[in-house]
C-alpha positions in Angstrom: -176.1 75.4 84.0 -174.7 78.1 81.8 -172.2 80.7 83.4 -171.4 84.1 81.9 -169.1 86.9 83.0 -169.8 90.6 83.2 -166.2 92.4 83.3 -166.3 95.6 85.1 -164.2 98.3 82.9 -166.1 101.8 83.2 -164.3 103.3 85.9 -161.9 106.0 85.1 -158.9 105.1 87.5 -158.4 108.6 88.9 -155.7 107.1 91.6 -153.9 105.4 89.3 -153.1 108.9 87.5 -152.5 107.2 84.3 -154.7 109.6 82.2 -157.3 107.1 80.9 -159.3 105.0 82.1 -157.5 101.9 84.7 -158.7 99.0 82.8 -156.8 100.1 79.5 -153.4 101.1 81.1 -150.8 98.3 80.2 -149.8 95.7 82.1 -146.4 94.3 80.7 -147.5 95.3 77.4 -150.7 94.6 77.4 -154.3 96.3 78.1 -154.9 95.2 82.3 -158.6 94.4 80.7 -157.2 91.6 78.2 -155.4 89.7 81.0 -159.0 89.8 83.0 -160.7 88.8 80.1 -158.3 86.0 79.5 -158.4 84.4 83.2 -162.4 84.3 82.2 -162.6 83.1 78.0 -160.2 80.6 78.6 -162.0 78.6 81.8 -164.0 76.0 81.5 -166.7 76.6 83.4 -167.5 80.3 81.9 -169.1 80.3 78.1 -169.9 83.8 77.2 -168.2 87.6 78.5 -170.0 90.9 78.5 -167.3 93.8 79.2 -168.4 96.9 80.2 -166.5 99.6 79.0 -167.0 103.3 79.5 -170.0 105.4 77.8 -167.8 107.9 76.4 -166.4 107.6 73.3 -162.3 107.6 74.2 -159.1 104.8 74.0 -160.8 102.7 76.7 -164.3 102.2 74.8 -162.3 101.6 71.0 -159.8 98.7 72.8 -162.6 96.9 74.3 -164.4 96.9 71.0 -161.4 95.7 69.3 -160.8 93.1 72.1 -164.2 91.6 71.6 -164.1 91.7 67.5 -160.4 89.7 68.1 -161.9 87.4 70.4 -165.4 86.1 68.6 -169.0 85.6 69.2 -168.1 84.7 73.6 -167.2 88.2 74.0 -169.6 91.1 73.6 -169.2 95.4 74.5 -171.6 97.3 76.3 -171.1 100.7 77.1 -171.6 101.5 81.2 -173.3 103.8 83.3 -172.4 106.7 85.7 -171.9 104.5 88.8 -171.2 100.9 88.9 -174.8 100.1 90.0 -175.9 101.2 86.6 -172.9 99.6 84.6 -173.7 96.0 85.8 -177.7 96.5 84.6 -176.3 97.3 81.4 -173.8 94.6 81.3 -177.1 92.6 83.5 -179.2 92.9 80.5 -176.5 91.8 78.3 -176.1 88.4 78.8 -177.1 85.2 76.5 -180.9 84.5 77.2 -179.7 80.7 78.6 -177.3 82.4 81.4 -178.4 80.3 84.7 -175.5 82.5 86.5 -173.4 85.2 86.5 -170.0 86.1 87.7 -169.4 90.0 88.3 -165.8 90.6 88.0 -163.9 94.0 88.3 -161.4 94.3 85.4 -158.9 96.2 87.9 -158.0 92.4 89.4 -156.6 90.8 86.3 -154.9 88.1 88.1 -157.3 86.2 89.5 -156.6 82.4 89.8 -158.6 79.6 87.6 -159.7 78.0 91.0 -160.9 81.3 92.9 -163.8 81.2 89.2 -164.0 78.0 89.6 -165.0 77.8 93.6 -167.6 80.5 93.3 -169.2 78.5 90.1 -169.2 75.1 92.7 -170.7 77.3 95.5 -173.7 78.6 92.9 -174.3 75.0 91.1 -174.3 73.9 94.8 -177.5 76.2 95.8 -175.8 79.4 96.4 -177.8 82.7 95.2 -175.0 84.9 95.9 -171.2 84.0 96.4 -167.9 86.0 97.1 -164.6 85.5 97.3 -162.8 86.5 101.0 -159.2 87.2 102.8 -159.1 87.3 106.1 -157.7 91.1 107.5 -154.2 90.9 108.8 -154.3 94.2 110.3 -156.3 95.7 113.1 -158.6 98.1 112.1 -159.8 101.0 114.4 -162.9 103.1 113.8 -162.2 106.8 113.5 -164.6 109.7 113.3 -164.1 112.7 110.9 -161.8 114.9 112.9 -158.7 111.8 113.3 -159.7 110.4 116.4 -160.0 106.8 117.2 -163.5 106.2 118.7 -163.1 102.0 118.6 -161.4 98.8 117.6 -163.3 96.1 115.3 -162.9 92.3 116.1 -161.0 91.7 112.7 -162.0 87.9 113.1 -165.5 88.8 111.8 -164.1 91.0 109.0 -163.2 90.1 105.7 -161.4 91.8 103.1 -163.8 90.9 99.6 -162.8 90.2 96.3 -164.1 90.0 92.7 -165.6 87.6 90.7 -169.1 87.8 92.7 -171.2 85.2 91.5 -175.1 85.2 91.7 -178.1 83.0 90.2 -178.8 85.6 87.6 -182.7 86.0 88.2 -181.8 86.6 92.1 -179.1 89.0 91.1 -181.4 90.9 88.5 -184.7 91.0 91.2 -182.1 92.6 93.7 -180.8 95.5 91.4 -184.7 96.0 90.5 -185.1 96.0 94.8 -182.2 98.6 94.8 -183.5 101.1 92.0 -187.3 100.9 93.5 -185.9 101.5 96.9 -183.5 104.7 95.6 -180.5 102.6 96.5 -177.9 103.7 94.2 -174.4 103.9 96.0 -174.4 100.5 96.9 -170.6 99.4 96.4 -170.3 95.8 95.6 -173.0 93.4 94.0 -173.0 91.9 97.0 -174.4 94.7 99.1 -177.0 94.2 96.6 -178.0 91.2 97.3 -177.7 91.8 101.0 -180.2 95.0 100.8 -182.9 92.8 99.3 -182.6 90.2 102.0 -180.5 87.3 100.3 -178.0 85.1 102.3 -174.2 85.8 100.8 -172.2 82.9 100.9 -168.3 83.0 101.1 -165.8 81.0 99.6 -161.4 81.5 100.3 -160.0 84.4 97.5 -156.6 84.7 96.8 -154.0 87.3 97.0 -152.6 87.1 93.4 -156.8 89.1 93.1 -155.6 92.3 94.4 -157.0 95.3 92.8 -155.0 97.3 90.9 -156.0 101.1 92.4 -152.3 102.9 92.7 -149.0 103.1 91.0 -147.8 100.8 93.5 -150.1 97.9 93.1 -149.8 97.8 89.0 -145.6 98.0 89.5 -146.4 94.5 91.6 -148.8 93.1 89.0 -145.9 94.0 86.7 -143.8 92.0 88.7 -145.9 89.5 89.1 -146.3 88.7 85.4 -142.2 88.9 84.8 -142.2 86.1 87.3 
């Protein structure tokens, strides 16, 4: 039951306000993509890694090239798309001809833990077509409407807050993105929602907080930290 990983890294970071793209901003010296790629080509239940790096020619596209010519034949660069729908089909049609599954990961959460991967990999080889990793929501939430008023209060004990690797049988995963494009779904945020759209069950599994997502200034001076430990 062969398991590959498609590495999110097209986005361009904007909130970050590094000036290129997030996933190529350093992380105690290093590109924040090689310490995601790393958490994923060095566990044992992963055997290949497609990174999608961004179409246009620029510093984040040349490092993931170089990353995958240092790394070997397990690691390959596609270029992505304009929204992250597109960027997985690229990364999608990608993968080794014997993938069974596939984890979607974002490269913005380098830190995930070997035994988050390795609890969506148990979910999939036990039956799953589509798992995620959760946190339960500390805080309340309150619905508001566009003018700053709070119209309601959610029940934060059926909310979770979801995290990255998604993992999916990969012929489910690639009959739901087909679903999405024929239906003219193409702001659908997460893999997940894909799934969902086209009528699969998603199936949860406990995430972690050491796989936050690195989005401001503040959360890469903790992933900084973090790494110093």
């Amino acid at each position: 039951m062969t398991v590959a990983v498609v590495i999110v890294a097209a986005g361009s970071g904007e909130r970050l306000g590094a000036g290129i793209p997030k996933a190529f901003v350093a992380l105690q010296g290093r590109p924040i993509l090689d310490w995601a790629v790393d958490a994923f080509n060095g566990h044992p239940d992963v055997s290949s890694v497609v990174i999608v790096a961004p179409a246009e020619p620029g510093v984040g596209s040349a490092q993931a090239t170089a990353l995958a010519e240092r790394l070997g034949d397990r690691v390959v660069v596609v270029p992505g798309g304009i929204s992250r729908q597109q960027s997985v089909r690229s990364g999608l049609a990608a993968l080794p001809g014997e993938t069974e599954f596939v984890l979607i990961h974002d490269a913005a959460r380098p830190l995930v833990p070997a035994d988050v991967i390795g609890s969506v990999v148990a979910a999939l080889r036990q039956g799953a077509d589509a798992v995620i990793p959760v946190l339960p929501v500390p805080d309340t939430i309150k619905r508001v409407d566009p003018s700053g008023l709070v119209t309601g209060t959610l029940d934060r004990s059926e909310l979770r807050a979801v995290q990255t690797p998604q993992g999916f049988r990969r012929s489910a995963l690639l009959s739901a993105h087909r679903a999405a494009l024929d239906q003219g779904l193409h702001e659908i945020t997460d893999d997940a929602g894909v799934m969902e759209a086209a009528g699969y069950v998603v199936h949860t599994v406990p995430g972690s907080p050491a796989a936050f997502k690195i989005t401001t200034p503040h959360d890469l001076a903790l992933a900084q930290l973090l790494v110093t430990r």
